[in-house]
C-alpha positions as CSV (number, residue, x, y, z in Angstrom):
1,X,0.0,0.0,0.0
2,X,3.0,2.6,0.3
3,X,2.8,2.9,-3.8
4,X,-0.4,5.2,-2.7
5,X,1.1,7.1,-0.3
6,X,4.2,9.5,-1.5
7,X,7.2,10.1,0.4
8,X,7.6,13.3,2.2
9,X,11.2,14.9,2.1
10,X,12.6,16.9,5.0
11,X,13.2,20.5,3.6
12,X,17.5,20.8,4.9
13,X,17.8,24.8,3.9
14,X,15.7,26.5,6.6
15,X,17.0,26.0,9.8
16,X,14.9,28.9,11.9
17,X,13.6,27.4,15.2
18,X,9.5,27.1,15.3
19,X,9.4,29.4,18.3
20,X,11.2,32.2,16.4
21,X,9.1,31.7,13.2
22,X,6.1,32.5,15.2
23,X,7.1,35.3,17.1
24,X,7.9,33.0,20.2
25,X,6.5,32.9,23.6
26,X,5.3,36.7,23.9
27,X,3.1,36.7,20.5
28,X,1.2,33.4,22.6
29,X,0.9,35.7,25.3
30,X,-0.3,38.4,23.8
31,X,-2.8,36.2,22.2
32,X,-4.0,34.4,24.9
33,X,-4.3,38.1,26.7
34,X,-6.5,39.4,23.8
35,X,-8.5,36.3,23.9
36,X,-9.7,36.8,27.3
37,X,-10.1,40.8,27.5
38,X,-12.7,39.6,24.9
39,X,-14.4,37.2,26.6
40,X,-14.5,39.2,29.7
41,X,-15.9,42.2,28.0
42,X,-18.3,40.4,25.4
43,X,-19.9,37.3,27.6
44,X,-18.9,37.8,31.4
45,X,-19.7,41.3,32.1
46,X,-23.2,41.9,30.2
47,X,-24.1,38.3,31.9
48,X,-23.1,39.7,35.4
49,X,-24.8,43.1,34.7
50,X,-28.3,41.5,33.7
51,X,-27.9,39.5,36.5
52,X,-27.5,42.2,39.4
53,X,-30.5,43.8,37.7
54,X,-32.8,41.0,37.9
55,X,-32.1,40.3,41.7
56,X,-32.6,44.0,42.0
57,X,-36.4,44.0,40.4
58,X,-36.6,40.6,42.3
59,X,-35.8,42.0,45.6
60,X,-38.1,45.2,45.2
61,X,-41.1,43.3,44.6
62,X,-44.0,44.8,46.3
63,X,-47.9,44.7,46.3
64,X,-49.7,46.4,43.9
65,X,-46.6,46.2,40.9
66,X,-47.4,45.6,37.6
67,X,-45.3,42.7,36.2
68,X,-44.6,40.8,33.1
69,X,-43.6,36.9,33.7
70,X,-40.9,34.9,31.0
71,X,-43.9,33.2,29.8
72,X,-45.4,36.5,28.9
73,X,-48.5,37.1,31.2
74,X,-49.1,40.0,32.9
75,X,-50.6,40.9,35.6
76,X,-50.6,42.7,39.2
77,X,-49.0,41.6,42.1
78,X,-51.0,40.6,44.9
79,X,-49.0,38.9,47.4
80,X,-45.2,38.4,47.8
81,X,-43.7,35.8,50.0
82,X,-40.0,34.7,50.3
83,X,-40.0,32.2,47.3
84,X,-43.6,33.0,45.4
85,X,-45.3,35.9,43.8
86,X,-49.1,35.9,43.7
87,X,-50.0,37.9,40.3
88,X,-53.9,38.7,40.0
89,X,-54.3,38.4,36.1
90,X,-58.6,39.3,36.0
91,X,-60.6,39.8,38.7
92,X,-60.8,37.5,40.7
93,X,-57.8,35.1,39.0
94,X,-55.0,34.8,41.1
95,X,-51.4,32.7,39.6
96,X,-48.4,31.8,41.8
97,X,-45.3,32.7,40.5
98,X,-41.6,31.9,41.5
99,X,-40.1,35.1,42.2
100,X,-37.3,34.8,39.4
101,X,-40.3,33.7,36.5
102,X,-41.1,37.5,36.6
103,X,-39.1,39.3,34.3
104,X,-40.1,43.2,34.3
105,X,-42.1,45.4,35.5
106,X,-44.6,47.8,34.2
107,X,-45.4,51.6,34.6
108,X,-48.3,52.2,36.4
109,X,-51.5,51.8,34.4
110,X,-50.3,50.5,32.0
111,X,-52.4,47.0,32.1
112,X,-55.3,49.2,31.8
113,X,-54.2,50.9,28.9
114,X,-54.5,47.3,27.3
C-alpha cells in the first residue's frame, strides 16, 4: 500500500527554530491576553450586569406592581412571600409565581391601557 502514499522529504535549507518563526512565547501571550479581555468584556460582564438587575427587580417586589412573567402574562402583584409571587391576572384570577419567573415590571396603568 505505500505505492499510494508518496514520500515526504525533510526541507534541509531553513534551519529557523519554530518558536522564532512565530514570534515566540510573547506573541502566545499576547494572544491568549486578547482572547480573554474579549471574553471578559463580550460574555462575562453583560451576563453579570443582567444579572444584578434582575435580583434587583426581584428584591423590590412589592404589592400592587405591575409585572410581566418569562412566559409573557401580565398581571398585578398581589402577594409576595420569600419564594412566590401571587400575580392577579382578571378579577378574581389569582397565579403563583416563582419570584425569578417575573421578568419586568410595568409603569403604572399601563395594564389598563391594554
Amino acid at each position: 500500500m505505500s505505492f499510494l502514499i508518496p514520500q515526504a522529504f525533510a526541507d534541509t535549507t531553513a534551519s529557523v527554530p519554530a518558536d522564532a518563526a512565530m514570534g515566540g512565547g510573547s506573541f502566545q501571550f499576547i494572544f491568549l491576553l486578547g482572547f480573554v479581555a474579549i471574553f471578559y468584556f463580550m460574555i462575562w460582564r453583560p451576563q453579570a450586569k443582567r444579572s444584578k438587575e434582575h435580583k434587583a427587580l426581584i428584591g423590590g417586589l412589592q404589592k400592587g406592581d405591575e409585572v410581566v412573567t418569562a412566559a409573557g402574562i401580565a398581571g398585578k402583584v398581589s402577594k409576595v412571600t420569600d419564594d412566590f409571587v401571587l400575580v392577579e391576572v382578571a378579577d378574581k384570577v389569582e397565579l403563583k409565581f416563582q419570584k425569578s419567573a417575573i421578568a419586568a415590571t410595568l409603569p403604572k396603568g399601563t395594564l389598563k391601557a391594554i
